[in-house]
Each structure stands twice: as C-alpha cells, then as structure tokens.
N, C-alpha and C positions, 0 to 999 in steps of 0.2 A: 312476389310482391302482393302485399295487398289489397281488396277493392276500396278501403278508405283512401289511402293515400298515395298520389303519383312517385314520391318517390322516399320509400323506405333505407332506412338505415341498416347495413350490412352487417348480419347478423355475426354476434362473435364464433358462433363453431364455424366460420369460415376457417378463421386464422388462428383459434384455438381447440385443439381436441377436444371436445364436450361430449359426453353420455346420451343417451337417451332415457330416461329414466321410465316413464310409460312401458311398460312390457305390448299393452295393444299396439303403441304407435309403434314401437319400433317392428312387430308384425305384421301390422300394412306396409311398412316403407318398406321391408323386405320382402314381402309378397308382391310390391306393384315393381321391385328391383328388377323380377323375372317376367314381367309384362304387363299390360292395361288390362282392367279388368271392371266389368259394373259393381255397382255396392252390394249387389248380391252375390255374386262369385267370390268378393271380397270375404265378405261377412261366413262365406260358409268354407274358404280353406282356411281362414284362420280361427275359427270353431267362433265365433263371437256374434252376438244378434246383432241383428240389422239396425235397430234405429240405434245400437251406440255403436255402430262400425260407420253408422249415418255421420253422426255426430264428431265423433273424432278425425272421419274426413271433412268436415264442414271445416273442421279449425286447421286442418294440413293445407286446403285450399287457400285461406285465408291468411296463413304464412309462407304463403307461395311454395311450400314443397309438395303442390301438388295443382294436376290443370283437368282439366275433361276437352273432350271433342264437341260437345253441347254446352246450351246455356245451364250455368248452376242450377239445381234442381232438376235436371229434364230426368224424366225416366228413362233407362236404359243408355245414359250416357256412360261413355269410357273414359274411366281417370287412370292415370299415367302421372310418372315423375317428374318433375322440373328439372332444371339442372341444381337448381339451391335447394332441390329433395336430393341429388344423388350426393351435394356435396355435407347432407345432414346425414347421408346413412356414412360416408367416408369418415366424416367426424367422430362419429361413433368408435367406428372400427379402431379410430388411431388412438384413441383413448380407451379401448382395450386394449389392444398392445402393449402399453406404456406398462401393462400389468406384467406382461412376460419379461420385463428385465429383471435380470440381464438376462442379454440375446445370446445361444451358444454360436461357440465359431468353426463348429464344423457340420458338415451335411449330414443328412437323414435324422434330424430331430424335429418333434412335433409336439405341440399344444394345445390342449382347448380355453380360446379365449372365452366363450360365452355360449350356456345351452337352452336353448327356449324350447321344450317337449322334446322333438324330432330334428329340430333343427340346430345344427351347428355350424359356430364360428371357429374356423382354427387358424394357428399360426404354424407357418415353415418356416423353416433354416434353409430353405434350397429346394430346387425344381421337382414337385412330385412328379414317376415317370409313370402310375398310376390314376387313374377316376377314382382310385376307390384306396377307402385309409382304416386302420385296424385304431380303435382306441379303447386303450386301458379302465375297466371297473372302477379301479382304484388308483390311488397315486402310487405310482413303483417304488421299491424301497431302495433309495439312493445311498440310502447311510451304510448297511451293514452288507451290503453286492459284493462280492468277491472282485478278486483283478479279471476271472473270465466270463463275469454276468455282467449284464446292464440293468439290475432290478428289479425283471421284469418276471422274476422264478412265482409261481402261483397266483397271477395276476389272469383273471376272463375279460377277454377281448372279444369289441363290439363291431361291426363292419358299416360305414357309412362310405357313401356316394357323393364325391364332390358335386355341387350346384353350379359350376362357372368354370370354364375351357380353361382357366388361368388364375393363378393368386394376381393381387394387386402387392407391387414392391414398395413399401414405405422404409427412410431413414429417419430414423426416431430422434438422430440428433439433429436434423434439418425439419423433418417434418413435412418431407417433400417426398411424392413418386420420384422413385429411383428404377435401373435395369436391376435384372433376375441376378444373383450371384453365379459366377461361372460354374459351370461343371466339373468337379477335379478329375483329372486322366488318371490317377491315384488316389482312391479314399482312402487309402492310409496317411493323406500326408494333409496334415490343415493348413501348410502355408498358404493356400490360393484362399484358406475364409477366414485370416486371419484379420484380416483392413474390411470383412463385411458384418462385425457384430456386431454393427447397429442398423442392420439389414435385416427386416422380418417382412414375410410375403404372410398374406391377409386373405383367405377363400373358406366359402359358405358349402357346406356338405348338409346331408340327411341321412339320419339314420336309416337302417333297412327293416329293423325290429327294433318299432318306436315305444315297445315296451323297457328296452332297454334302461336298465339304472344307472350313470354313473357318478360317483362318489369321487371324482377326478377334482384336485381343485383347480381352479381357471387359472392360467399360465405358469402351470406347471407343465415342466419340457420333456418328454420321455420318448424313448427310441422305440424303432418295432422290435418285436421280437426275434430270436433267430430261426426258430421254426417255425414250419405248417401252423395255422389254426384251423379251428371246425371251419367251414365254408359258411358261406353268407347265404346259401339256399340247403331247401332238406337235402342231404349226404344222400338218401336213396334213390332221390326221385332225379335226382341232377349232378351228382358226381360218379355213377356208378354203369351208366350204359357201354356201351362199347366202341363209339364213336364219339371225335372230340370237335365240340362245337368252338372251344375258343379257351381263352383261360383271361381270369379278371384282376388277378394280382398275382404273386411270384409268392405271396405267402399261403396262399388256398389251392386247393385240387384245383385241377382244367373242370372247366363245363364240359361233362357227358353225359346227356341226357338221354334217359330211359323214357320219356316220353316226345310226341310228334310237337317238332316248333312247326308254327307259322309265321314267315318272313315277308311282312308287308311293305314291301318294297318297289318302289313305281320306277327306276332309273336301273340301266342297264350294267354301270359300274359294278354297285354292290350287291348284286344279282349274279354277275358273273364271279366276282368275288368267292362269294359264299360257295358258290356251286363246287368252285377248283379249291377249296380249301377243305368238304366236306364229301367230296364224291369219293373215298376212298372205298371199298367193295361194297358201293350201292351201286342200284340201276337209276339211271340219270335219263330224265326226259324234260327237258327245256332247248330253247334258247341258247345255242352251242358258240355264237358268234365271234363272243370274244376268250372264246378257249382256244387251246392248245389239240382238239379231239376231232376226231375224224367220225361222223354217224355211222352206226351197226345197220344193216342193213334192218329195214321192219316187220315187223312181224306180220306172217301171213296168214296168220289166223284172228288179226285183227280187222280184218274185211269182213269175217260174217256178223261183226259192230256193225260196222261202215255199213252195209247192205240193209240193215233194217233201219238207219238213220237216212241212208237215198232212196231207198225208195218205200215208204212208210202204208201205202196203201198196198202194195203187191199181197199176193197169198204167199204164206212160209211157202210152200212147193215153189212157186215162180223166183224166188228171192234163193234160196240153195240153189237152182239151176243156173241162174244169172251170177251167184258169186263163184263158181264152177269153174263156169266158163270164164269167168277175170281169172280166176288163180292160173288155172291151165295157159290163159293167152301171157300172164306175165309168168311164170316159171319154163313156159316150154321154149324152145328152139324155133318148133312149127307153126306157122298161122293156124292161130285157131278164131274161130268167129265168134265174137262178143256182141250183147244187144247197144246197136250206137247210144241210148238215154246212157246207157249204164256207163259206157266207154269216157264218155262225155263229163259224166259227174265224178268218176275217179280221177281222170286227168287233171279237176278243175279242183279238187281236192289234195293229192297226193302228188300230181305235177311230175316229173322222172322218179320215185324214188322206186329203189328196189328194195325184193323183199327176202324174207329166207324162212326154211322151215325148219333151223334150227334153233327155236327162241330161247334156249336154257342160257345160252351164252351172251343177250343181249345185254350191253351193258350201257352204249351213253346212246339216246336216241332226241334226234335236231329237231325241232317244231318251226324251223323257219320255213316259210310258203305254205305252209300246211294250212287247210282248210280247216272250217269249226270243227264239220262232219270227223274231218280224219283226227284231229284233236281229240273229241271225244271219244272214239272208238279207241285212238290207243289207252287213255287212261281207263278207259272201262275193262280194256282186255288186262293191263296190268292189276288191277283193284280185284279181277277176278281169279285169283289164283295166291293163296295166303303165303305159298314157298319161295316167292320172289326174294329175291337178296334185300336191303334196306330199299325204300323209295325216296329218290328225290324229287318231287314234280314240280313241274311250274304249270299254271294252269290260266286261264283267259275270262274276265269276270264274267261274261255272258254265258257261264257253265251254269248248267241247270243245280239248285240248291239239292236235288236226289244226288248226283253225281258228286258235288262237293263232301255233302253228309258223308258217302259211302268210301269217298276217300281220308277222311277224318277218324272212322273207325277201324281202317286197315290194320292192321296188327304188324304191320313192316313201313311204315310208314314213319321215314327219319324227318323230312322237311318239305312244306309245303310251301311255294311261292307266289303269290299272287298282289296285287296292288293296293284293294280294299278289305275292311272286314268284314264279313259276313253275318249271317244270323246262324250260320255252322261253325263259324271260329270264334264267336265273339266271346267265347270262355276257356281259349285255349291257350298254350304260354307261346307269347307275339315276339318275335325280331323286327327291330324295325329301326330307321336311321336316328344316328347319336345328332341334334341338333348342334351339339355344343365341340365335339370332336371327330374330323374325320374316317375314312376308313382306314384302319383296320379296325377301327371301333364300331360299335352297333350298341342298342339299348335289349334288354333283356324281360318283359313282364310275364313276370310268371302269373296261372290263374288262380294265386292267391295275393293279386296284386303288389305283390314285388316287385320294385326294380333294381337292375344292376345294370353296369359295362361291361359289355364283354369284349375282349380282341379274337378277331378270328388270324388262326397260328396256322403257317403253311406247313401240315404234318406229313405231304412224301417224301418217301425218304432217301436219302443222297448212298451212294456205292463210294466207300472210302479208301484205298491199298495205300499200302507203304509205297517207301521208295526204293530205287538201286539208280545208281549213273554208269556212262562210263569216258573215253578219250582219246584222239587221235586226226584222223582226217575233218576238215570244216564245211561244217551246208550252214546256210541261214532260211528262214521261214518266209520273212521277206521277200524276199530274190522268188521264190515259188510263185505267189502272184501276182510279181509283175512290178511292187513296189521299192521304192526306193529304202534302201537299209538306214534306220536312224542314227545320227552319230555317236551314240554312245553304247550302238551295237556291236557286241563280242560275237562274231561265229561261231555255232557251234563244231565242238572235236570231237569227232568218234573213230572207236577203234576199225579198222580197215575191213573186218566181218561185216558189222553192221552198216557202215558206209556202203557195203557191195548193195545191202539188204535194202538201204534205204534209197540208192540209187535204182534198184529193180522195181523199188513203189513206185518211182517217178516215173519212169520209162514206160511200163508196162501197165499200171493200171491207175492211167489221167482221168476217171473217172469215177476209180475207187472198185477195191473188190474184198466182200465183206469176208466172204471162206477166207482167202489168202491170207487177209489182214487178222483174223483169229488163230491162223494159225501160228502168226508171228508173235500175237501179241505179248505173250511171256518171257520170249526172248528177247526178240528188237523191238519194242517198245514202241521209238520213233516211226520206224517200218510199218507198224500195224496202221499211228494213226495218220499217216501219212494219204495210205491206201485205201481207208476206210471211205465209205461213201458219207457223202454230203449227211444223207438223211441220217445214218448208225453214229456218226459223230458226238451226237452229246451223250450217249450211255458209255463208249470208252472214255471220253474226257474223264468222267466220274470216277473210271477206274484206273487213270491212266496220271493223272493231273500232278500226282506226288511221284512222277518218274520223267516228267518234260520238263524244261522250259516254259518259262510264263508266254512267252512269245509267241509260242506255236497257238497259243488262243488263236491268231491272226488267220489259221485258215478256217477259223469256222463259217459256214457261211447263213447270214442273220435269218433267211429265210428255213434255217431247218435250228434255230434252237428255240428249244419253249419260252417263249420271249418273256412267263411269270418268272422265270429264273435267271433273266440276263443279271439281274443284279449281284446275282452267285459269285459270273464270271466276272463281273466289273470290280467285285472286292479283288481279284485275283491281278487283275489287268493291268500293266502298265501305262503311264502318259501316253504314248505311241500308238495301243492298241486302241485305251479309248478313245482317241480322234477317229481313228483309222473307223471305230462305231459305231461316234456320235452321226457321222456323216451318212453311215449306212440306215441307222436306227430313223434318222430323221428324214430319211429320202421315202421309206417305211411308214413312219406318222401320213408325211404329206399323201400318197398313196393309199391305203387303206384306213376309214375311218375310226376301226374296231381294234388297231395298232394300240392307241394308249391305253385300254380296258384289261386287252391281253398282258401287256408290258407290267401293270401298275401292280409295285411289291404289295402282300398284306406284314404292311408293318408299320407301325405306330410309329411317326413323323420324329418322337421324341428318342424310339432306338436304333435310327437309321443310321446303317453303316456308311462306309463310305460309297457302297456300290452302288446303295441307294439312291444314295443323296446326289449319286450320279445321273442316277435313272431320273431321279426328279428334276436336276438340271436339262436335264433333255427333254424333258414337257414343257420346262419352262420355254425353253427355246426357240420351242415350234407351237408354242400358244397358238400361233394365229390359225393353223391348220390341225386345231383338235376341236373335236366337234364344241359348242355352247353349251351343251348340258354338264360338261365335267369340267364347264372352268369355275366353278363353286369345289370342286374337288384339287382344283390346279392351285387355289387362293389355302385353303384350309389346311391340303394335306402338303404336295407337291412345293409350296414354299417355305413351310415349315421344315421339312424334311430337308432341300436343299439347305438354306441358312445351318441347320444343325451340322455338316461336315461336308462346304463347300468345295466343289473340285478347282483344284490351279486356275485351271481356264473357265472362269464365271462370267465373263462378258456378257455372249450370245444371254444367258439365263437371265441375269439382270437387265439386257432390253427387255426380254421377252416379260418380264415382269414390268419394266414398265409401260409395255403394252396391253395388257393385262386390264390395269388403273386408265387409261388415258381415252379422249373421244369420250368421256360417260359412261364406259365400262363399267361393270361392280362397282357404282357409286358409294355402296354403302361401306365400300373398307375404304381404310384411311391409307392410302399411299404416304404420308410421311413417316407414320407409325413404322410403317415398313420398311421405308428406306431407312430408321433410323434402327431397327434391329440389325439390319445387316452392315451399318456403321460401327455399333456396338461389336458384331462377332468378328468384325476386321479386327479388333483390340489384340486377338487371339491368334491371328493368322502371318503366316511366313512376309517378310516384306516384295518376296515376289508373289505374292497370291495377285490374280487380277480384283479382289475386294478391298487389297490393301492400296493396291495401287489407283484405284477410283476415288478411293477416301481418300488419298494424299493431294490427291487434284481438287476435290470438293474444298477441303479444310483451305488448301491456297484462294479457291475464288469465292470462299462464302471470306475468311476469316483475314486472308494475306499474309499466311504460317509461312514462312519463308521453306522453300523445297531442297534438300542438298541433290549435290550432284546424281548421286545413287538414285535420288527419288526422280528426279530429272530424265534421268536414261529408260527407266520402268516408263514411266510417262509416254515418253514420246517415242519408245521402241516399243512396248506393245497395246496403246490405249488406239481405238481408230483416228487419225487424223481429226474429224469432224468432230471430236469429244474434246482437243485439245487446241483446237484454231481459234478462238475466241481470246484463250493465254499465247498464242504463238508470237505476239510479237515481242510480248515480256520476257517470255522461252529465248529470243532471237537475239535479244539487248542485253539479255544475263548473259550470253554463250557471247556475244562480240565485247564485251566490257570485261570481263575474266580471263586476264595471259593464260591463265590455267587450263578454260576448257575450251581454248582455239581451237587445239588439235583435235580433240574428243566431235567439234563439231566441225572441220574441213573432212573428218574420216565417215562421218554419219552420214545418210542421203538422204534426207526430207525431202520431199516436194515443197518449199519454200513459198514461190509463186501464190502456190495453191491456199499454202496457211496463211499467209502475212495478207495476200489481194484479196480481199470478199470486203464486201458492200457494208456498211457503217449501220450497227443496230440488226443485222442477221441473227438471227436465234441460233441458242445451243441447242442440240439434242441429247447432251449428257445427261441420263439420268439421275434427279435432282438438283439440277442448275437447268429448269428450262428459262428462267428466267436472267441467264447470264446473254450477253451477246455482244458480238464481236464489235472492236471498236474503230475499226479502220485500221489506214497504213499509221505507224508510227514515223513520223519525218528525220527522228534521232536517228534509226535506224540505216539512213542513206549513210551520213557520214561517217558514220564505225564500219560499215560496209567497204567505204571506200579507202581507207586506213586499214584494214586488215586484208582487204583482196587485191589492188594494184600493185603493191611492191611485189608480194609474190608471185602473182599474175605476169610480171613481167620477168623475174628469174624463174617461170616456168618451174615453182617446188607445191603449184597446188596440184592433190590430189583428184582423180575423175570425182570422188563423191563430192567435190566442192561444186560440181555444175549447178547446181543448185542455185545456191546460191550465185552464183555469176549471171546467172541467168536473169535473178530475182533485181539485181543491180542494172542492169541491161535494161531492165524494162522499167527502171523506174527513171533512167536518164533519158531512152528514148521518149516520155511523158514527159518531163521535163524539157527536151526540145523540141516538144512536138515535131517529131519521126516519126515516121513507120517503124516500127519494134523489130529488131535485128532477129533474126533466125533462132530460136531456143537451141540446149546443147540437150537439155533434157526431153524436150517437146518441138519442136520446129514454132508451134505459134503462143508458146508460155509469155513474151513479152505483152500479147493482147491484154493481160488479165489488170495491165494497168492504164490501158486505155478507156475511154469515155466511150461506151454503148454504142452512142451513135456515128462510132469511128468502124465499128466492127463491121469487115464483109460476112459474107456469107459464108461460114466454114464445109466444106464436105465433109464426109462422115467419116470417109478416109482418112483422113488429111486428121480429123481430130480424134481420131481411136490410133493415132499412130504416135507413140512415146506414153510420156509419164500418165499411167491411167486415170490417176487423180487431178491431174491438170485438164487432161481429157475430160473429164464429169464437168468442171466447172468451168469450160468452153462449152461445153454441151447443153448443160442446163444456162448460158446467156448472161453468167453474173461476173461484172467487172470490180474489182477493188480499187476503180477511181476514183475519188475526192476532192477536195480545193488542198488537203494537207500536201496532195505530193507537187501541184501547180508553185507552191509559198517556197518549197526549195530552193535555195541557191546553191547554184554548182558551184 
C-alpha cells in the first residue's frame, strides 16, 4: 500500500500473470525473496550502486512490495518483502511459465524459464530428487535424435544449485497453486502424468561457474543426460582422494576429497552423522555418543602431553619422574606411589579411562569427560606422528590457535570438527548445515568459494550369501520368546537332522555359543543363528538373512543391533515384527537420550525406503521424549521421510506430529500445510492404511461425504475411540436405521455408554478437527434403540457383543425415571454416565478400573453425558 493513499486499488498482477520487465527490480525482489537485507548489502549482491538500488527501493516501498523495520529513510534499516512483494515475484513466475507450453506429461523434464547472470529460473515436470541440476549449453536437437537418444549427443552441461527446499506447483489452466505431481512406481509408464500436463513446478537455482554461457532458449524442455558428466568441482582436488565424503547427484562422481574439510557444525546430530559415514580406516577422536563404537583404550604416551600441560612450571627432570610414576601406577598390578598434585589432576582430567601401549591400532577414541588438558594432549600426541591412518578430529573452540594451525597442516588430516571459524580455517573448504534441506544433506564451500550439496551416503559395507532351504518337522520364532504366534503364521518345517540340530541350540545354549554356532552355520543355518549370542547376531544375520525366515528377525534383540542400520532390517521386516520394535525401539528413545541420533538413517527424506520411513514414524511417535534440539530435524527430515512411504499403522506418528505443532511449538511451520500433504498422499494409499482411514473421518466432519459401510468398519475398528465420539452418535443412528447393518453392529463391541454420554461442546482431539466437538446424547437415538433391542432382548437372540448397547439403553431410562442406574453388563457403573454430576457418589478405584476400560477413564475423569435432551424423552 501506499503512503498517499489509505486504500489502494488491487493491483492487476494479483489475478493476472504479469512480467517484470526491470531486470534491477526483478533482482532485488529476488534477492530480498531469500531474506531482509540493508540497501547496502542490497546494492552489492546484486552488483548495482547504491543510490539507484536506493531509488528503485524507494518506488518498491511506495508500491507496497516492500517494508523496512525502521522509519523510511533511517540508515541501516532492514527491508523485507510484503506479502503484495511475494505475490509480484509469483506473478512473474506464472507468466514465465506460460512460455513453456506445452507442458510435457511425463517425469524427469526440465526448462530454463529465465537467466539473469548466475541466476536461474527453471521449470519441472515432477519432483527433483536432487539440490542440484545439470543444464544444457545449447538447445538439444529434438528433431534429428534417434529412437535411443534424447538430443542430448554433443551438448556441454552446466551444474547449478537449486535456491529453495521446493519448487512452487502452479496449474496453468487455473492459475492456481496446485500439489506436486505423483511419483510414478514405473517410469516407464505416463499414465499417472497424463491428467498433470498443465502442472509445472517453478524453482530458483545458481549457477556454480557463473561464467557459464548458455545459448538455451527459455522454455525449452530437455531431459538430463544418460551419463556421468564432468563434476561440478576440480576432478583432482575433489573427486579423486580415497575416501567418500558424499555424493551430490547420480549424474557426477561421489565427493572424495583429497584435501582436509572443516565441518562447522554446533548440534550433535550431524556431527555424529558425518563421523559414522566417514570413519571408514581413519583414527576417530570425537564425541562417540551417539555411535554404535566402543573407545580404544588411550594412548599412554599421550601423558608426557598431559604432564607438561599440569604442571607447567616443574623442571623437565621432576615432570619425567612424576609422568613415570602415573604410567607405572596405571599399567601396573602393584601399588605404586604417585605425587597426590599429579594424582589429583589426572583423575580430574581423564576420570577412569584406561590406557595401552599398543597405540598403532587405536582407532575410535571418546572425548566425553575428558578434561581441556587431556584434550589437548591427545590431539597433540596424534598431530605428532605424520603415519597415523586418516584423522578425524573434533576439537573444542578454546584450543589454542598453535594447536588448530598444526592440526590444519597435518598431511592425514580427512575432517576437522568444530563449531566456529577460525582465523586457521577461514580459508579452508567448510561443511556446514544445508538451511534449506535436512540431513543427509549438508552444504559444501570450497576455498574457491564454491558451493554445492552434498548427501552424506552410508558406505560400510553389508556381507550378502545366497540362499538354500530345507522341510519336515515345525518350530516357530515366536513361541522362542515367549510371544504369542500371529495369525497368519506358518510354522516352520524342517527336515528331522536339522530339527535335532536346532532343538540342541535351544536346549543347550539359552544364552548362545558363538564356536558351536560357526560351526553349524554352513549346514544348519537355523541352528547357528538360533545359538548365536545376542552380541554376534547382526554379522550372521548379514550372512544368513537369504537362507531364514523373515520372522526370525524377532529374536534380535534391539540393544545389540547397530541402531544406524535398523532401517536395513525394517525394509526386510514384517507388520508383526515391526510392532513387536516399534514397542522396543520406543521404550529405547524414552530411556536414553542419544537413541534418536544413533537410530537416525543418512538418507535424504525424498529416497526413503520403506524401512525408513519406518524409522521416521517412530521419532514421530515418541516426539515428546527426543531431546529439543533435533525436533527442527524431526519437522524437516523425520516427516518428510515418513509421509514419503507411510507404514500401515500411522496413528501413533500423526499424534505425534501433531504434537510436534501444538501449545506454540515450531510456531513458525504451518500445521495445515502439513496436515494437508499427508491428505494428499492418502490419495495414493491402500483403503486400510490408518491415513486413509483418518482422511475418510475428516472429509465426513469437515465436508458430510457420506461413509460406506467399509469406511465405517475401518473407522470405528481401528481409529481411537476419542477420535470418533464426537461422530458416534451419527455412527449409532446410521447402524440402528439400516436393516442391513443391525447385525454387523449387535456382533461389534463398542463401549457405547462411553461414545454417545460426554458433556455437550467436549473438544475433539483428532488431528485436524480440533475444532469439531461433541454434541450431546441424540434423543432419536432412544427410540431405534428401543425397536431394535426389546423384541430380541426378550426371545433371548441378542448376542454378548450387544451389552453395549443394552447397557447404553438402561441408562438412559433410568435418567428418564429418575432411578439409580441398574448394574452395567459391560461396567457395573456404565448407567452413571447418564446421570447429572451432582447424583454421583464417590466411586472407588476398584470398583471403576473394574470392566470396560474406556467407561472406566470417563468415570474416572468425572464427566457425565447428561443434558435436558435425555429429561424431553417420552417413554
């Protein structure tokens, strides 16, 4: 708006695509797109002088696509976009677009709408599963391409870096934000983007080499290529070392760099991350917490460090004799006598650890409790010896700038970790966190100011054997500990050899014996991993896995598998197992802090398997008992990754998401946003998925979609009660008004009482209907009730599951004559729940944990479903 006039007239690029035809303005709206900035910050990323970067913001101000935090004019004020700035850069966009028709209808095609230097505007066909996009010198040649080219034969390809987490979805025949076009489970087949070619998604990238030419014309559509291209950084310095930092698209080499990163990183996540993805034959000294690793004993020639950092004035002679005598009182058997200063400063340093004098084989060393003193002494002792295997350090800011120096020129020196920059790194090539994408992403600057994405790729590697089976006598896995067998479990048959074999595992070694079990394992299979100990268990699984049973997963047990790889075994797992670990996993979370750090895949949200997508429902789950620092990682990675291939049983994860949102939580994400993605990806999902079945409940109480039977039975056999009492009495009046589903509801056992009686205007807690609530007893209800249960109530042909209801009838006559409420059949005191408050004795706690548990909760918690509607009845 204006400072002339109170109220301006709505400009037309609202409702129609418009240009920007300014090249500067449309460089500040897109410079201030990616945050507030002064006129001089302004004026020098977009290479433009000050007093007409001045100016052209004076008139952006003045058309209201643009505000400051100060009064106009103040010096050092920060201008920011309006919302009628973002809907001028939107305009823009959708009026480039218009250029790329026609839209193609099948995935992985790309565009450049618009190039301003370094910057670019491009258009998709479908969800990039990259940051980062290869684009063609030239236009490809469409016309004279074989049947097995796309074009694209002697064409140089350029590497940019998308600017924004996400395209924007516009439909060009509406002209409206639309969802992302589906994923196809076949790219071979376009029917799933046949109904989205007038679907283009809309994202800002940067070139990497902003000398780059391209001679491309603007909305023209061309595929990537099919092979490799040169890498987007020098091939010597960054694709050729020996260890792989990560890899940044599927068309370029992995990042192996030949020179030391520094990984400026303040949060313990992707600290631990990085360490378990990179520590393959390097020596590791960090921060072990959220690994899988057990500390090497330390090194004991890292005390004569130690000794000249405690005690700093001694004479050398006095300082050898005092670190002497420590080695000898910590190596020997014998009391040997130490000077108490000394005794004193190690303990308060080093605390229990022990030490060894075999340092050639150290390889992961813990800095938790560790002292500065002891800190420094071991990075000094390792820095001093150039044959060490790779280093990976992590290191504490209060390290002296000699010490950093000297570990910066190490010549084995893979990754360096630390919080801040230094005046020793500030020229080095930096890791540090991707703002825009979670982990397993990270941003890459190299010290020739480059940047890139990179994903860090879990590269140990898995032990893979055939298979062999065999058939005869039956065990199950189950029955082993202790659980009950699922229904839809086959026993296993084995021939009477192995049966002996796998009966002498059981017998003989309930604790597991690792000889015996190797030596079975070629033959009986079963037998080995039966007998295997808890701990040996996940290295035969590796080898064993394409010769068992999916089921036998069931005796692992969670405290000995490397919990970065449960998601291995959850691709592998069935329904059965994972409850059987969601249950374990999450008793796990609640228990030790450093559980979800360990757990969390490095795998980018968008190619998460299903095992994943598991792992991530189970953080969602147990939100409320994961520490606060990683629920920015629980929003960004953890429900992305879920939604992308949610498991059956998504409930628990959708509270937990929307607890997540709820009390002021992460104010700044939009929870509708969210609930409606995962409405969207119900589009997609089996009609018993529990997403399907939450969306069929919402659509009935936002829209009043009439529900069939089918939808009806999901509903109210697996959604919680509390999720669907608000509908229960509609649920009650549909099932007693339909001949048809009499029966379906005399055979079903609701707690009735519990749904139909609560207090008039009770809030729902169904995620995204907090605003639905319960409307009372319905009075209609009495008399269908009593037409449908006295005739047979009295030829004695109702079933037990009808107490329920009998019940629910019971107590609504005895309110009706004012009585004491007849004895429940379900609950002894279910009739109260239609009584007036102040009728209620004083229940015992016996008395109300005794019957239907859910009548019990709302006896418990004091709330009656009386009203004046059930008084107006007439018997």
């Amino acid at each position: 708006m204006s400072e002339d006039s109170e109220f301006d007239p709505i400009p037309s690029f609202v409702s129609t695509p418009t240009k920007i035809r300014s090249r500067y303005r449309r460089r500040l709206l897109n410079r201030l797109s990616e945050g507030g900035a002064t006129v001089t910050i302004l004026a020098r990323d977009i290479n433009l002088q000050i007093p007409h970067a001045s100016a052209e913001l004076r008139k952006l101000r003045n058309e209201g696509l643009v505000s400051s935090d100060l009064v106009a004019g103040s010096r050092g004020a920060y201008l920011y976009l309006t919302e009628l700035g973002w809907n001028r850069i939107r305009s823009d966009e959708r009026s480039r677009a218009l250029e790329a028709l026609p839209l193609p209808s099948i995935p992985g095609k790309f565009c450049v709408l618009d190039k301003d230097g370094s910057n670019i505007l491009m258009g998709l066909s479908s969800v990039p599963k990259s940051p980062m996009i290869l684009i063609p010198d030239r236009p490809p040649d469409l016309e004279n391409n074989f049947d097995d080219s796309i074009g694209n034969e002697g064409v140089g390809w350029n590497w940019a870096v998308f600017k924004e987490k996400d395209p924007r979805w516009f439909d060009l025949q509406s002209m409206k934000v639309t969802q992302a076009p589906p994923i196809s489970i076949d790219p071979g087949k376009i029917d799933t983007y046949s109904n989205q070619s007038s679907v283009i998604g809309i994202i800002r990238a940067n070139l990497i080499n902003e000398m780059s030419q391209l001679a491309i014309t603007l909305g023209t559509w061309y595929d990537l290529p099919k092979s490799r291209q040169n890498p987007p950084l020098n091939e010597n310095t960054f694709h050729r070392g020996d260890w792989i930092l990560g890899e940044c698209h599927k068309l370029s080499q992995e990042i192996r760099p030949k020179v030391p990163i520094v990984a400026l990183l303040p949060d313990s996540l992707s600290r631990t991350m990085l360490i378990r993805t990179t520590r393959i034959n390097s020596l590791v000294i960090a921060n072990l917490a959220g690994l899988d690793l057990i500390s090497d004993y330390y090194p004991l020639s890292s005390l004569d460090i130690w000794i000249q950092k405690a005690h700093p004035r001694l004479s050398e002679n006095e300082r050898k004799r005092r670190v002497q005598s420590l080695k000898d009182r910590i190596m020997s058997t014998r009391k040997v006598r130490t000077d108490d200063s000394t005794w004193r400063k190690f303990r308060r340093d080093w605390g229990n650890k022990s030490f060894t004098i075999d340092e050639l084989n150290i390889r992961n060393l813990d800095t938790r409790n560790l002292g500065d003193f002891a800190l420094e002494s071991l990075m000094s002792w390792v820095i001093s010896n150039e044959n060490r295997p790779s280093l990976i350090l992590e290191i504490n800011e209060n390290f002296s700038e000699s010490i950093k120096s000297s570990i910066m020129i190490h010549p084995k020196l893979r990754i360096l970790i630390k919080e801040k920059i230094c005046t020793s790194t500030k020229s080095s090539n930096l890791l540090y966190n991707d703002v825009l994408r979670p982990l397993p992403w990270l941003k890459l600057k190299t010290s020739n100011d480059e940047i890139i994405s990179i994903k860090l790729i879990d590269s140990l590697p898995t032990i893979i054997e055939d298979s062999v089976t065999s058939s005869s006598l039956e065990i199950n896995p189950w029955k082993l500990i202790g659980l009950n067998m699922p229904n839809n479990y086959k026993s296993e048959e084995l021939e009477s050899g192995e049966f002996s074999m796998v009966n002498s595992a059981i017998s003989q070694f309930p604790n597991g014996n690792e000889e015996w079990a190797n030596q079975m394992e070629a033959r009986y299979p079963l037998a080995a991993w039966i007998a295997s100990p808890k701990s040996t268990r996940w290295p035969r699984w590796q080898r064993l896995k394409d010769r068992l049973s999916i089921d036998w997963l069931i005796l692992f047990d969670i405290d000995h598998i490397p919990l970065d790889r449960l998601a291995e075994l959850a691709d592998q797992a069935n329904e059965e197992i994972l409850d059987y670990f969601s249950i374990k996993l999450g008793q796990k979370i609640r228990e030790d802090s450093q559980t979800a750090i360990r757990t969390r895949p490095v795998v980018d949200s968008i190619d998460a398997s299903s095992g994943t997508s598991w792992v991530a429902a189970q953080f969602l789950t147990n939100a409320a008992w994961i520490p606060e620092t990683l629920h920015n990682d629980l929003i960004k990675w953890s429900l992305e990754a879920w939604i992308s291939s949610p498991p059956k049983k998504s409930l628990a994860a959708l509270q937990g998401v929307y607890w997540l949102f709820s009390s002021g939580r992460n104010a700044n994400e939009d929870l509708s946003r969210t609930l409606e993605k995962i409405i969207f990806k119900s589009q997609s999902l089996p009609k018993d998925h529990d997403l399907k079945i939450w969306v069929s409940l919402v659509n009935y109480s936002i829209d009043g979609r009439e529900l069939s039977r089918e939808e009806l039975g999901y509903i109210t056999e697996r959604l919680p009660y509390d999720w669907w009492a608000p509908i229960s009495s509609e649920i009650l009046l549909k099932m007693l008004s339909n001949e048809e589903l009499n029966d379906w509801l005399f055979s079903a056992s609701y707690p009735w009482p519990a749904l139909v009686l609560r207090p008039v205007g009770e809030s729902s807690n169904i995620p995204g209907l907090e605003n639905l609530s319960h409307p009372g007893f319905n009075p209609e209800i009495y008399s269908l009730l009593v037409r449908r249960l006295r005739g047979r109530r009295g030829r004695d042909i109702l079933p037990n599951s009808a107490d329920s209801l009998l019940d629910l009838l019971d107590a609504i006559e005895s309110t009706i004559n004012s009585t004491p409420p007849l004895p429940g059949r379900t609950h002894s005191l279910s009739g109260w729940l239609a009584q007036p408050i102040e009728k209620w004795p004083n229940f015992s706690s016996q008395t109300i944990f005794e019957g239907d548990p859910i009548i019990g909760e709302r006896l418990l918690s004091r709330k009656t479903g009386f009203h004046e509607n059930i008084n107006s009845i007439n018997l």
